[in-house]
N, C-alpha and C positions, 0 to 999 in steps of 0.2 A: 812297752810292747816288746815280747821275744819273738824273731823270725829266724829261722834255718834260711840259707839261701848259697845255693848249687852258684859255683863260679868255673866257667868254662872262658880261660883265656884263648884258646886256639893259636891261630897263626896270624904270620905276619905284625902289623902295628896289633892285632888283638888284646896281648898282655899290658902295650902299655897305656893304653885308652882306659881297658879296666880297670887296670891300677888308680887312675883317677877316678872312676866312679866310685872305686871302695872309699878311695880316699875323703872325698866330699861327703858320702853315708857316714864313714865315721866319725866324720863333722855334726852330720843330724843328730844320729845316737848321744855325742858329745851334749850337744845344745837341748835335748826332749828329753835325754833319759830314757831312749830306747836300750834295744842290745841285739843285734844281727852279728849271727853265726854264721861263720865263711866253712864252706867245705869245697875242697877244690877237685877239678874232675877234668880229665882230657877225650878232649874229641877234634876230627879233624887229621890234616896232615900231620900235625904234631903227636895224634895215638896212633895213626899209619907209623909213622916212626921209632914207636916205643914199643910198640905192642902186636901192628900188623893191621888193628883191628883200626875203623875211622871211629865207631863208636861201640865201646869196650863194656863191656856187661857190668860191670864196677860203677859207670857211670851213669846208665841206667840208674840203678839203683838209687843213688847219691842222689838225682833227678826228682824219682818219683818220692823219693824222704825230704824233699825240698819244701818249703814255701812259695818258690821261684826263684825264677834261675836269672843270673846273671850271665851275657854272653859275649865274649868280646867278634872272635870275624875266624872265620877258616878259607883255606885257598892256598894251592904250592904254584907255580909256573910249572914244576916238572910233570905234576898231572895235568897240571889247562893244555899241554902243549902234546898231549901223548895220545893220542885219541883210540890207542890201544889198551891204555891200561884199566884192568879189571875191578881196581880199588879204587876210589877217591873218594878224597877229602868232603866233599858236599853228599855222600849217602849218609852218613854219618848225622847230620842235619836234618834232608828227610827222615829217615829213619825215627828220630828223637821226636820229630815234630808229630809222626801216624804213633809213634808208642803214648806217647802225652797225650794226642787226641786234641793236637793243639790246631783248632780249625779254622780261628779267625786271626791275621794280622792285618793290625792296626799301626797307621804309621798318618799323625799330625803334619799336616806342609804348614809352615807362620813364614812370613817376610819378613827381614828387619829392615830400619830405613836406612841404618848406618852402610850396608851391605849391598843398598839398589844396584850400584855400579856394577856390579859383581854378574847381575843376571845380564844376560842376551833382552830381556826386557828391559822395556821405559817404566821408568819409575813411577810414572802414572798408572802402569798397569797393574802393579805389584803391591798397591796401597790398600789396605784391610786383607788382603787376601788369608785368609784363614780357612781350611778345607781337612777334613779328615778319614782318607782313604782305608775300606772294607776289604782286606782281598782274603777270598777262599784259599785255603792254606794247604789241606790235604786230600784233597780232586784234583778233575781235571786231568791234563797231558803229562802232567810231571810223574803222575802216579800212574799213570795207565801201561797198558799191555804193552812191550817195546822189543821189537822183531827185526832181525835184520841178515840178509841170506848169509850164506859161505863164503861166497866172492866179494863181499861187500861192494854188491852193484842196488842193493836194496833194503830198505828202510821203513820199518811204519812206526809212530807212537800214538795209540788211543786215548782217545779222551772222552771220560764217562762221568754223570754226576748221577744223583740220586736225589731227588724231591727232598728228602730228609736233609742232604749237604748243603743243600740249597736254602731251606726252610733255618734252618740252625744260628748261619750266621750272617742273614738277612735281618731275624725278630734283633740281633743283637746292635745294626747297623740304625734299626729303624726307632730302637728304644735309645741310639746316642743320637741320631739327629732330632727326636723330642726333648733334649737338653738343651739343644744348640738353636740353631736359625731355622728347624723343623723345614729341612729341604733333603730328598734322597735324589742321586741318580744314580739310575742301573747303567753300566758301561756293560754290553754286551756287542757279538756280532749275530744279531739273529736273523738277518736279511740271508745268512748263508748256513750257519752252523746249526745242527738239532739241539744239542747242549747249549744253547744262547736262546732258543727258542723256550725251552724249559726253564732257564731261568727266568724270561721273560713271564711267562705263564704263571710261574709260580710265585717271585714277587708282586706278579700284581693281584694274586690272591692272597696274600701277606699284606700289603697294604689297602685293604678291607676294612682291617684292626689297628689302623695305625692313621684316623681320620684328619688328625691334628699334621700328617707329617704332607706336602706336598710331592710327587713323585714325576719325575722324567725319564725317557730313555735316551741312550745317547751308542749308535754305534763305536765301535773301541777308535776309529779312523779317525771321527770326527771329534771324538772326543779327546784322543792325544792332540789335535789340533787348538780344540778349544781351552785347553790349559794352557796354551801359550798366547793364544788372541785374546781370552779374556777368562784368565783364570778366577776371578773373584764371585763368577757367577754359583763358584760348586761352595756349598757344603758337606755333606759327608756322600762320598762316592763308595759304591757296593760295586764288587767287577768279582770274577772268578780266576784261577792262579796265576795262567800266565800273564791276563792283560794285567793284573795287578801290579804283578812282576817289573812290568813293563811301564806303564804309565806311571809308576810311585816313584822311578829312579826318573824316567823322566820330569816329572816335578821337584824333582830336587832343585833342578837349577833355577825354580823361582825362589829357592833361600839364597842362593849366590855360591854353596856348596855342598856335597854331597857328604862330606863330614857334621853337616850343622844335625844330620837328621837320623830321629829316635823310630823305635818300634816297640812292640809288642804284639806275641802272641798266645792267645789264649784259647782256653777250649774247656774239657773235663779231667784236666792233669795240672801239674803246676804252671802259672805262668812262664814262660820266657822272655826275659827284656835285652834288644839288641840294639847297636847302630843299624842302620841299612849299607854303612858303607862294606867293602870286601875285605879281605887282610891285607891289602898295597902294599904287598913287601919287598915293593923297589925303597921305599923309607923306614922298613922296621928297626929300628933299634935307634933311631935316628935325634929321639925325642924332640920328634916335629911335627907329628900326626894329628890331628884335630881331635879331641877328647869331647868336645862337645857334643855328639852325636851320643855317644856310650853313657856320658851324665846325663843327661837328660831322658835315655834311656831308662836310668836309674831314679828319673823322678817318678818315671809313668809307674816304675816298679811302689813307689812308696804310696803313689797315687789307687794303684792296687791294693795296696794294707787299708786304705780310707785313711792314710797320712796325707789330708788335703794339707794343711798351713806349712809338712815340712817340702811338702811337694811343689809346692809354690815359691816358698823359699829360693829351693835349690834351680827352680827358671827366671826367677827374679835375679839372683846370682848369674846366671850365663847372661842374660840377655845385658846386665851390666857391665859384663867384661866385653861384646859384643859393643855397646853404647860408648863405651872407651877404648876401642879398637884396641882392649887387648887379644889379640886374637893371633893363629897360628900360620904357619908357611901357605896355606893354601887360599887365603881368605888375604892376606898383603905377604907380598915374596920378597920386601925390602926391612919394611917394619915388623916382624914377625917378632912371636914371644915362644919359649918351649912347652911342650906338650904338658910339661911337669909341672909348669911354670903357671898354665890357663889352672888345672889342680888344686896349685896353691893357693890363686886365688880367688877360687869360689868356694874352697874350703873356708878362710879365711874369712869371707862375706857371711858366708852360713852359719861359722860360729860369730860373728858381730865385731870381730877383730879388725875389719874397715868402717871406718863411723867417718873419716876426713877426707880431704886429700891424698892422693896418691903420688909419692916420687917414681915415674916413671923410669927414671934411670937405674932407681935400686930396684925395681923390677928386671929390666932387665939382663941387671949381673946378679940375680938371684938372692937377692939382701930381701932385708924388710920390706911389706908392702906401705907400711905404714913409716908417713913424715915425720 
């Protein structure tokens, strides 16, 4: 299989996460006999910097000539911190997301056991959990009308869906929980909101056609709560942008960290596959930042192509380095391995160049993985 595939390292740890995703693909390619074409494109505080622009008409381009995109993370402190400034780094983002038409992200929560410790949870709670959250990508408040007087004593941001935005990436929520444990919950707040009232309305005429799928509601309050009292109960959860937003990072911390954790967003443009994590660029350049989040990203991408065995592979590989706490600064702050280092050796697994034991020592002064 040939694939073009758009790489946007961005900011912060973004390039070097990336760099391990390629790197691991071009272990798959290695091992299958594929062949993925890198084209590289800037967006972000990093094309603010080059160009002026967050996202530069070049990359566009390079985007929509993709098969999918690979994305590492964007974010400066001198725009989080300026609440004046007219440019930043995250339009750039939107932007690419409403041009793609990319209108569903998709982002997998799993627990590992080796990791319990890690969550604010008992490990009781956190066994089988397996859930995988719908969030509407280009509605809602992010995109809506945003007003604010002369004096900056005043503010409003609208929030608007459309039956159709609704309809889209519900049938897509409701065709993956008949894969899975055929369980949806709508996260809405419709006790207050007209647009939660519509979604309500309209998934449950969506799920008319979808006999086999069983369906709950669950207001957004109660349901950030009930990911922590008893997260196991959800299989695929459907929300609109911002609860998305919000409850999916919140669920992070039942992995043990917010690096562990993949996305994808899709729509009627090329896919895009990201971490969830930001650019953290109190540690960029550091090579200490969690790469597993960006791989695994890069499996869901492969899982895209209908490369299920190398896609499996490539989770079998993490969750292995996971199982042998080879893992990064954020996950153990004493036993820690490099960024470059986790890279190595799920590359390494992927192409079959681990089959024994592992000298953990020449791991970590960067020697052979292999006794």
């Amino acid at each position: 299989m040939k694939k073009n595939i758009a790489v946007i390292l961005g900011d912060g740890i973004g390039p070097e996460v990336t760099q391990q995703s390629i790197k691991v693909l071009d272990a798959v390619t290695e091992k299958f006999g594929h062949e993925f074409e890198y084209t590289y494109a800037l967006m972000g505080a990093d094309a603010i910097d080059k160009t002026g622009n967050p996202l530069p008409d070049e990359t566009i381009e390079i985007c929509l000539n993709s098969d999918a995109i690979l994305f590492g993370a964007i974010g400066d402190p001198k725009y989080d911190n300026d609440p004046t400034a007219k440019v930043r780094p995250e339009q750039g983002l939107l932007k690419l997301r409403k041009t793609l038409q990319l209108f569903a992200n998709i982002r997998p929560i799993t627990t590992y056991k080796a990791l319990h410790h890690l969550s604010p949870l008992k490990s009781k709670q956190l066994e089988d959990v397996d859930m995988v959250i719908y969030r509407e990508l280009t509605g809602g408040i992010y995109f809506g009308k945003k007003e604010t007087n002369e004096d900056k004593t005043w503010a409003s941001d609208e929030c608007t869906y459309s039956k159709e935005e609704i309809e889209r990436v519900s049938h897509l929520a409701f065709q993956h929980a008949q894969k899975r444990r055929k369980k949806l919950t709508l996260v809405d707040k419709a006790n207050v909101l007209e647009t939660s009232r519509l979604w309500r309305k309209v998934v449950k005429d969506i799920a008319v056609g979808y006999p086999d799928v069983a369906v709950d509601f669950l207001f957004v309050d109660n349901a950030a709560m009930q990911i922590i009292i008893n997260p196991k109960q959800f299989d695929v959860i459907l929300t609109e942008n911002m609860f998305g937003d919000i409850i999916s990072d919140e669920a992070s911390v039942l992995s043990g960290s917010l690096g562990l954790l993949p996305s994808a967003s899709i729509g009627n443009g090329s896919a895009l596959f990201e971490p969830i994590h930001g650019s953290y660029p109190q540690v960029a350049g550091k090579d200490i930042a969690n790469p597993l989040g960006s791989i695994l990203s890069a499996a869901m991408m492969l899982e895209y192509f209908n490369l299920k065995e190398e896609a499996e592979l490539v989770c079998l590989a993490a969750e292995w380095t996971i199982s042998n706490l080879f893992v990064t600064k954020d996950i153990d702050p004493i036993n820690f391995y490099f960024t470059s280092t986790i890279g190595d050796l799920i590359s390494d697994f992927v192409s079959g160049r681990i089959s024994g034991d592992i000298n953990k020592e020449n791991v970590a002064l960067r020697k052979s993985t292999i006794i």
